[in-house]
N, CA, C and O atoms as a GROMACS GRO file, in nm:
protein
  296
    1UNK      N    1   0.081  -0.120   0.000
    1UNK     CA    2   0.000   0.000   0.000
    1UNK      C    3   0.085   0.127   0.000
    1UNK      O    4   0.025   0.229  -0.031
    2UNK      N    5   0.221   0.140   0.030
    2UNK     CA    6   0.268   0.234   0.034
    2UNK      C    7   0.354   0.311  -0.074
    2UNK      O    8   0.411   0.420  -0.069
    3UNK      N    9   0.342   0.201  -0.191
    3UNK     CA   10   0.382   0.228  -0.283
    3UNK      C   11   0.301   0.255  -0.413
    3UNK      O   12   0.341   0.278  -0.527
    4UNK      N   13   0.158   0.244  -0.355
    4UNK     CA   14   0.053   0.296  -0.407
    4UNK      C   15   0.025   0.461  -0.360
    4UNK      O   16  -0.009   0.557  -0.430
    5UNK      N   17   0.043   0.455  -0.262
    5UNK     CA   18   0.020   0.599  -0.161
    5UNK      C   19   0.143   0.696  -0.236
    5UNK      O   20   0.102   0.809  -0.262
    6UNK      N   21   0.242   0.679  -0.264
    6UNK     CA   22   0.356   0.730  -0.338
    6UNK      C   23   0.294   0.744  -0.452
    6UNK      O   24   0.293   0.866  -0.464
    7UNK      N   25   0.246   0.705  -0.534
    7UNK     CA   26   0.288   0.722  -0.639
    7UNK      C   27   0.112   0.790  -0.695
    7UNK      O   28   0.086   0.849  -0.800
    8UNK      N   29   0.029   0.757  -0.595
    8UNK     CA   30  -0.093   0.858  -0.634
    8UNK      C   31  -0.033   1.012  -0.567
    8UNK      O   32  -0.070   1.117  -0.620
    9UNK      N   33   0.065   1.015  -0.444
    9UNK     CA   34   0.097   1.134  -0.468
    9UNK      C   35   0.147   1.184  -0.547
    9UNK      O   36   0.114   1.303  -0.558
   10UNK      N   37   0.238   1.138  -0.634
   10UNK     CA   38   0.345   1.158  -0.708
   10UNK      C   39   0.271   1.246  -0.860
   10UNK      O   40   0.298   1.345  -0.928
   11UNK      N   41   0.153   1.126  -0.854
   11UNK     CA   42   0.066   1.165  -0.988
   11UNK      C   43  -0.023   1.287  -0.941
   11UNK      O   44  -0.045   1.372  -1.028
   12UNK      N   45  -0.072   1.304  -0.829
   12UNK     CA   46  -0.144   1.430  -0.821
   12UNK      C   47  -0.060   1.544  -0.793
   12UNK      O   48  -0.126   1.647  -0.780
   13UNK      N   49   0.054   1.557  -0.780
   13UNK     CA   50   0.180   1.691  -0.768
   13UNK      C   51   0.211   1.690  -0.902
   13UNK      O   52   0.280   1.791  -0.920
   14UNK      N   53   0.197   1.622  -1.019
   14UNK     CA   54   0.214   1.606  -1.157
   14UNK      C   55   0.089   1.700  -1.187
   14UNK      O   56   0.120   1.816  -1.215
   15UNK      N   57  -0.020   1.676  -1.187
   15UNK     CA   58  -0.152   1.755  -1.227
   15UNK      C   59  -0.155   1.894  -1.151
   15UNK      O   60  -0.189   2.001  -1.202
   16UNK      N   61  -0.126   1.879  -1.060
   16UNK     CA   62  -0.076   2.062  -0.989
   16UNK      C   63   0.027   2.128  -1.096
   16UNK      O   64   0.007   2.242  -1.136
   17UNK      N   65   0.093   2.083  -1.122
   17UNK     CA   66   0.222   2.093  -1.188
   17UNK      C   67   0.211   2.148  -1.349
   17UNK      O   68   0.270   2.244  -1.398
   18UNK      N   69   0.118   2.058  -1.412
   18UNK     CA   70   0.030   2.071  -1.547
   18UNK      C   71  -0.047   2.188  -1.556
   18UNK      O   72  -0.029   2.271  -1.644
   19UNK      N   73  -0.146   2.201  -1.456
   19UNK     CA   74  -0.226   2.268  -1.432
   19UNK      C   75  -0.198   2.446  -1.448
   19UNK      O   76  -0.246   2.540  -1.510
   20UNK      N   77  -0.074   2.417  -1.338
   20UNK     CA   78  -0.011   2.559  -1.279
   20UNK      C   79   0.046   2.632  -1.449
   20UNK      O   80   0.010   2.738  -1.498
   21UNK      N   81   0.144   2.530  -1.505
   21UNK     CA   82   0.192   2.546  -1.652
   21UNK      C   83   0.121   2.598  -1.744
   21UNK      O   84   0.164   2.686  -1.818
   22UNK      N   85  -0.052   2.528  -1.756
   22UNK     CA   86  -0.112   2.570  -1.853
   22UNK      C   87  -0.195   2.724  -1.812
   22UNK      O   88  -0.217   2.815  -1.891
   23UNK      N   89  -0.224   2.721  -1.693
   23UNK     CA   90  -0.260   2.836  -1.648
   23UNK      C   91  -0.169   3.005  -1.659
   23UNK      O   92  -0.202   3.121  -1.684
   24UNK      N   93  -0.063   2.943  -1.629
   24UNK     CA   94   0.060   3.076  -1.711
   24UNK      C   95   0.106   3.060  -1.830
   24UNK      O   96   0.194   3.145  -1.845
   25UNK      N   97   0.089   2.972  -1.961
   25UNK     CA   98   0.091   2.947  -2.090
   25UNK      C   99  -0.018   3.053  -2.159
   25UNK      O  100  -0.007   3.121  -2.261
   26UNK      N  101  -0.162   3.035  -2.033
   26UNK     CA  102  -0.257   3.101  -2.094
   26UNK      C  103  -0.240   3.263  -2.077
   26UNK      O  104  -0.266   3.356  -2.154
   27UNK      N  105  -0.195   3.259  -1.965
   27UNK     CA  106  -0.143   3.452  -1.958
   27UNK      C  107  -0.077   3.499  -2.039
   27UNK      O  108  -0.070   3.620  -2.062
   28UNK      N  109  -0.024   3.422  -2.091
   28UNK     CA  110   0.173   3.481  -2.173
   28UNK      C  111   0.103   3.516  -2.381
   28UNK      O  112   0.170   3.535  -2.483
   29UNK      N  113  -0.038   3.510  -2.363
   29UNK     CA  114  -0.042   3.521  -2.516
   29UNK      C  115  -0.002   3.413  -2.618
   29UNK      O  116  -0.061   3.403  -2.725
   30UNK      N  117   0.108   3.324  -2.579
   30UNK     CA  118   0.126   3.241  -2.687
   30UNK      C  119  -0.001   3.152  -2.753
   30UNK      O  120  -0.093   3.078  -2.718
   31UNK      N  121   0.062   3.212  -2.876
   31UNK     CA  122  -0.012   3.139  -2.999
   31UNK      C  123  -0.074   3.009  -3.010
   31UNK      O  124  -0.137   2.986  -3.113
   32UNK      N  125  -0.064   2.901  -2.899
   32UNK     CA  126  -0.087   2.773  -2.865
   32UNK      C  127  -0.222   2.724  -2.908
   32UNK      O  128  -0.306   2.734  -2.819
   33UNK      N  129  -0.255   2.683  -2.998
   33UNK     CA  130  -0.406   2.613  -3.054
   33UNK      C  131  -0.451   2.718  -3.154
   33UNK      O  132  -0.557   2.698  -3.214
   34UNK      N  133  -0.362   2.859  -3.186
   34UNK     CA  134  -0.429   2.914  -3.278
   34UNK      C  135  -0.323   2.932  -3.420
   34UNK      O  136  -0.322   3.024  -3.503
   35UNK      N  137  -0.221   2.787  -3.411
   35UNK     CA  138  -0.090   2.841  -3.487
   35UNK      C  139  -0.176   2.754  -3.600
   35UNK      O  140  -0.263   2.667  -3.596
   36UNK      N  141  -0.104   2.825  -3.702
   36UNK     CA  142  -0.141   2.777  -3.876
   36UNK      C  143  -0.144   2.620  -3.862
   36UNK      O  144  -0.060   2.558  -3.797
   37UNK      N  145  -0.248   2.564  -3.928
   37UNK     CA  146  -0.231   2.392  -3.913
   37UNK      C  147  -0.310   2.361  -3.811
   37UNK      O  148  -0.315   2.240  -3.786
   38UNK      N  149  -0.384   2.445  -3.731
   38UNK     CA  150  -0.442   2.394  -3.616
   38UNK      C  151  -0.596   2.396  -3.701
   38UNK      O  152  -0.616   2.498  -3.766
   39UNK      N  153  -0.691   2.305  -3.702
   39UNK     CA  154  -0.799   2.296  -3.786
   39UNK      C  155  -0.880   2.314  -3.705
   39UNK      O  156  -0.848   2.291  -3.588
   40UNK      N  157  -1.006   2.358  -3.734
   40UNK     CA  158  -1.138   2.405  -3.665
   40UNK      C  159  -1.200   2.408  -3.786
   40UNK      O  160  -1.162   2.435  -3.899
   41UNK      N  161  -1.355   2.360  -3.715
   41UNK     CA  162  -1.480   2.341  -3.809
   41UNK      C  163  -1.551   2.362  -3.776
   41UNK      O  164  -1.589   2.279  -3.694
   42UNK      N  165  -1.638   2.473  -3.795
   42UNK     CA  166  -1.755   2.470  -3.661
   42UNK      C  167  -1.903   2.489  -3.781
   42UNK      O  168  -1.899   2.517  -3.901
   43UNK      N  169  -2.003   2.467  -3.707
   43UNK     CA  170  -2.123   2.430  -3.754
   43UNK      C  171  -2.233   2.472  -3.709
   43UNK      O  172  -2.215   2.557  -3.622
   44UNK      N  173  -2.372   2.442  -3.735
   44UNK     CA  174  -2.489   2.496  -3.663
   44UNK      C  175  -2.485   2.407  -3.512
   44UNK      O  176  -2.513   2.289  -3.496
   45UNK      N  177  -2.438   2.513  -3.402
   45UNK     CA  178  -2.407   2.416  -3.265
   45UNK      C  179  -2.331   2.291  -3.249
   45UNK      O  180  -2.371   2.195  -3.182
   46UNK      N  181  -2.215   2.296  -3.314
   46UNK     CA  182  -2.108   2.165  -3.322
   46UNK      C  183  -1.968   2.250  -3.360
   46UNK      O  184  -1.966   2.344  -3.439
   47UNK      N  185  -1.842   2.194  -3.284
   47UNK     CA  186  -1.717   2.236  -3.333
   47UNK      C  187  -1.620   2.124  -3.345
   47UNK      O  188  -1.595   2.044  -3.254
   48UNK      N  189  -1.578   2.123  -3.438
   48UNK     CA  190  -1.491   2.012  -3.461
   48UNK      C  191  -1.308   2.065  -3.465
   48UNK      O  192  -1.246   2.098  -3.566
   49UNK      N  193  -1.264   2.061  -3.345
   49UNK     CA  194  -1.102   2.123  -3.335
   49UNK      C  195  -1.047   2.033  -3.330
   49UNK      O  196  -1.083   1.931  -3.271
   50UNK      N  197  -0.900   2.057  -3.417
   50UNK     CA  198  -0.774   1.949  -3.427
   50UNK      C  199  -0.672   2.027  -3.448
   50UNK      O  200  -0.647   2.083  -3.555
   51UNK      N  201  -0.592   2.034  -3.322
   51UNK     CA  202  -0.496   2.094  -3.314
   51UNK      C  203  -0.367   2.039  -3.323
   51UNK      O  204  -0.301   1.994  -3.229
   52UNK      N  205  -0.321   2.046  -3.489
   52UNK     CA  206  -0.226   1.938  -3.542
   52UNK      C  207  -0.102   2.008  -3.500
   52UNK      O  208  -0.031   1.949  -3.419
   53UNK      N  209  -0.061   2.144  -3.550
   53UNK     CA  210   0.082   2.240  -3.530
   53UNK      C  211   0.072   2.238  -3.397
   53UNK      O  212   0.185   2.221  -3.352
   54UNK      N  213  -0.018   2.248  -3.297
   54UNK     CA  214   0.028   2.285  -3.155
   54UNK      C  215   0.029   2.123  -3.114
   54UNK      O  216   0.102   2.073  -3.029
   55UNK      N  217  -0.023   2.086  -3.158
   55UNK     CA  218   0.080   1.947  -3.140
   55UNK      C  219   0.197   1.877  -3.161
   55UNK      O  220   0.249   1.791  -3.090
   56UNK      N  221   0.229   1.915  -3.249
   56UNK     CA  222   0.329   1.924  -3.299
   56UNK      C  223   0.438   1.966  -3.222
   56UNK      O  224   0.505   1.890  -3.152
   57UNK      N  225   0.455   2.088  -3.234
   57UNK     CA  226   0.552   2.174  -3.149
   57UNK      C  227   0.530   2.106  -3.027
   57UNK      O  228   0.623   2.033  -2.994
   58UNK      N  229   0.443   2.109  -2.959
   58UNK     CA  230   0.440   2.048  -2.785
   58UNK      C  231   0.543   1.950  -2.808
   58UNK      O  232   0.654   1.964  -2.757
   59UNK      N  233   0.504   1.817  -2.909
   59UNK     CA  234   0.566   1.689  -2.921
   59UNK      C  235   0.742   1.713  -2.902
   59UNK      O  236   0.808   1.658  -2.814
   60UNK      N  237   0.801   1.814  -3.016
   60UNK     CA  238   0.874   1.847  -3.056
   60UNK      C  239   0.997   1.873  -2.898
   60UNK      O  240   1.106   1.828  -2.863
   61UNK      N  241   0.889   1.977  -2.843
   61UNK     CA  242   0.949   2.060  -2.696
   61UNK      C  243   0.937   1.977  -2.602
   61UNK      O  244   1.009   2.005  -2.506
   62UNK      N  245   0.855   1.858  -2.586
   62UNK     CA  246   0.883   1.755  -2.456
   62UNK      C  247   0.991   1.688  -2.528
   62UNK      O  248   1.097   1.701  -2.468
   63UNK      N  249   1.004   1.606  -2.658
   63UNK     CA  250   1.095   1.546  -2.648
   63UNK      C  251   1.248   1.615  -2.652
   63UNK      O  252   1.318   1.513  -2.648
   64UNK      N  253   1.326   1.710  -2.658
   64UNK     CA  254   1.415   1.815  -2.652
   64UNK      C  255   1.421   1.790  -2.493
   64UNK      O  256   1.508   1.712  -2.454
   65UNK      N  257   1.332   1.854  -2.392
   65UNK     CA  258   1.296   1.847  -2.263
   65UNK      C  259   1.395   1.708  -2.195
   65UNK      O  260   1.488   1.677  -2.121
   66UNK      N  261   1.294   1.661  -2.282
   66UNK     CA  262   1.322   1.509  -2.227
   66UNK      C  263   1.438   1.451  -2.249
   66UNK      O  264   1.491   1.411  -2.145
   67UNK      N  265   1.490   1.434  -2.332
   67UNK     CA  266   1.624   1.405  -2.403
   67UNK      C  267   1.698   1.473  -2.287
   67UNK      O  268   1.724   1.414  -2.182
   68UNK      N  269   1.740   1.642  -2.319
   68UNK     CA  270   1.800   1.703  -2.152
   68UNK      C  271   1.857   1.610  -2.049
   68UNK      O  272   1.973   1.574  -2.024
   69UNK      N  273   1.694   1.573  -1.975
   69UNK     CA  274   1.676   1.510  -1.857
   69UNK      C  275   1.723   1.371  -1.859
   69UNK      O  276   1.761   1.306  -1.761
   70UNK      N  277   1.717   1.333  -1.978
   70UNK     CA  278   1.778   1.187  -1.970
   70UNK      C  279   1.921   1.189  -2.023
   70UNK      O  280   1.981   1.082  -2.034
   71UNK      N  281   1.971   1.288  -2.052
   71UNK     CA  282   2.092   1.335  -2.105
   71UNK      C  283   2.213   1.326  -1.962
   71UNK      O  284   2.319   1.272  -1.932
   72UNK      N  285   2.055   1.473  -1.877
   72UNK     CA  286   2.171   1.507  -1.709
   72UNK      C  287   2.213   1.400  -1.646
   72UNK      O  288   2.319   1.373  -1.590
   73UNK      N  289   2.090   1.327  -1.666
   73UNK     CA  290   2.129   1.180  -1.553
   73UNK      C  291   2.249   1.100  -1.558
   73UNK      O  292   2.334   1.077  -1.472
   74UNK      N  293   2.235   1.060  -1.682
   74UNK     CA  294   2.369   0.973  -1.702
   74UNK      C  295   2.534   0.966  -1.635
   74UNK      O  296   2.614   0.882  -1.677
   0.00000   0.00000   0.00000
């Protein structure tokens, strides 16, 4: 049990963490879901969004991130 108790903490200081990020992403103006390539469709009461470029880039910037971090360790 205690390694359950770890690691649901672990995962809910992760979602604080997310949270806090996207919440100052949203202050800062960046272009995020409205960059060229990001598709929207909208209709009589229906929207259909696919946000391919800001996916993209995200993909792009965790793995860079990530690489880093698995870089420092070694």
């Amino acid at each position: 049990m205690t390694d359950l108790g770890k690691t649901l903490v672990l995962l809910g200081a992760l979602v604080v963490v997310v949270g806090l990020v996207l919440i100052l992403v949203g202050k800062t103006n960046l272009p995020l879901g409205r960059l060229p390539g990001d598709i929207r469709v909208t209709g009589d009461g229906w929207t259909i969004y696919a946000p391919i470029a800001t996916s993209i880039v995200l993909s792009v910037l965790l793995t860079v991130v990530l690489s880093l971090v698995a870089w420092a360790r070694r």
